[in-house]
N, C-alpha and C positions, 0 to 999 in steps of 0.2 A: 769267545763265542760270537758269530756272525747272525746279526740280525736283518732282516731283508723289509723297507718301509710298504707300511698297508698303503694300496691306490686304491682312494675311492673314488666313486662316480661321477663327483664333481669335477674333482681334477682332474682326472681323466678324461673327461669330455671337452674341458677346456685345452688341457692341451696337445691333444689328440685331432682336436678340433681344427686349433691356430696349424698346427703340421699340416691337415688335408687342404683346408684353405690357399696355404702357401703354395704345399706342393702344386695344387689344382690351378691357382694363376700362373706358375711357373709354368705349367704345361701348355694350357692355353696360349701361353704369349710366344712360348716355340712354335707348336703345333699354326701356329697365325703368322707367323715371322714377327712379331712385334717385337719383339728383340735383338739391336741392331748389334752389329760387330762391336760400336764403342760402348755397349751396354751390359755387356759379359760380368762386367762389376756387380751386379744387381742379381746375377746368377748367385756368384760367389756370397752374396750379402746372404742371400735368402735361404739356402742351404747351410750357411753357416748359424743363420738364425734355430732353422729347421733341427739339424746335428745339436746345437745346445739344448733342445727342448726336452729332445730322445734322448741327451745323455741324464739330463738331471730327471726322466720320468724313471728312465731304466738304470741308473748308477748312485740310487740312494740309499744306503745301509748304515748298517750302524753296528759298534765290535764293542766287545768288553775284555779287557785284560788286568792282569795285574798289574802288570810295566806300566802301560802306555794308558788305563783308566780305562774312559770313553770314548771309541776314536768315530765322528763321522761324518761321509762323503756323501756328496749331494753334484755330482754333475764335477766340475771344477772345482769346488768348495768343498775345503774341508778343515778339521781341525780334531785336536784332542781335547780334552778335563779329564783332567786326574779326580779320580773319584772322592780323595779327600779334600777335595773344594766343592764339592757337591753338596747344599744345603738339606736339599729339599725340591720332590719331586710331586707335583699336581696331574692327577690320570686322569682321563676323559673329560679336559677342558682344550680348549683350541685357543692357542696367540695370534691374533688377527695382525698384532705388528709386530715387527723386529726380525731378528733372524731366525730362518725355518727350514732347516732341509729336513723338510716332509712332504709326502706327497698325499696326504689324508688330515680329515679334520679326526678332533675328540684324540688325539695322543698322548704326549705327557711333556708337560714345561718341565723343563730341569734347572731349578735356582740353583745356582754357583755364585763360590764369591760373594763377596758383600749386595752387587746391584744387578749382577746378570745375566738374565734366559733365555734359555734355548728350546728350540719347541720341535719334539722329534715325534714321528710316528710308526713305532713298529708294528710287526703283524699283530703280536701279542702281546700287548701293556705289559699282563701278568706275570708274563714267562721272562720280560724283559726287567721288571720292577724285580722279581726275585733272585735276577743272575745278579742285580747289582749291589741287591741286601747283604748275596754271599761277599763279595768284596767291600765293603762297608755299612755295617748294620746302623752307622749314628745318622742316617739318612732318614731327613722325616719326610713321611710317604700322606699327602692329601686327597682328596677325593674332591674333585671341581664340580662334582652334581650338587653335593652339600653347600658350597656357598653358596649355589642359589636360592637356597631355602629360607 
């Protein structure tokens, strides 16, 4: 089953933002000639900046399988966990460091393995926590509101 990552607001406006930004000097500096024949390079930079931004807002999901566990893509990045290295999963807390192909805060860290998390954001926590219970129920499921209490 194919998951599609919640965009919230924040991200979204950040990098929605850095895209108009770019595009909008890129324009300008045509539109003015300020952009010389030997400067083409800084074309190619900024677009290619631009295209990774749009790929990792618009190409971030997340799959559940039997075979293959968890599999998921974030832009260029990707990988799998097999769901029986799956510890333990924390819901509506946000990993401010490490690796995150999310595009949303409050999703779910996914402890695997002995030392290490993964911080995904689906549309639906719930709908997502339950497809993966079905694939392995020794999964323990936390609740990130309760530890701040």
């Amino acid at each position: 089953m194919k998951f599609y990552s919640k965009k919230d607001i924040l991200f979204s406006i950040i990098i929605l933002g850095i895209n108009a930004f770019l595009i909008g000097i890129t324009i300008v500096g045509i539109i003015n000639v300020e952009i010389g024949k030997g400067e083409y390079w800084t074309l190619i930079l900024i677009l290619a900046i631009v295209g990774l931004l749009f790929w990792l807002y618009f190409g971030t999901n997340y799959e559940l399988s039997k075979k293959d566990g968890l599999i998921y893509r974030s832009g260029p990045f990707n990988g799998k966990i097999n769901t029986d290295r799956i510890t333990e999963i924390i819901k509506e807390k946000t990993l401010w460091v490490g690796f995150r192909p999310a595009t949303a805060r409050k999703g779910l860290i996914i402890k695997y393995d002995k030392y290490n998390e993964l911080y995904i954001s689906p549309k639906t926590n719930e709908l997502f926590i339950s497809k993966i219970l079905e694939l392995n129920n020794k999964i323990k499921i936390s609740d990130g509101q309760a530890e701040l209490k």
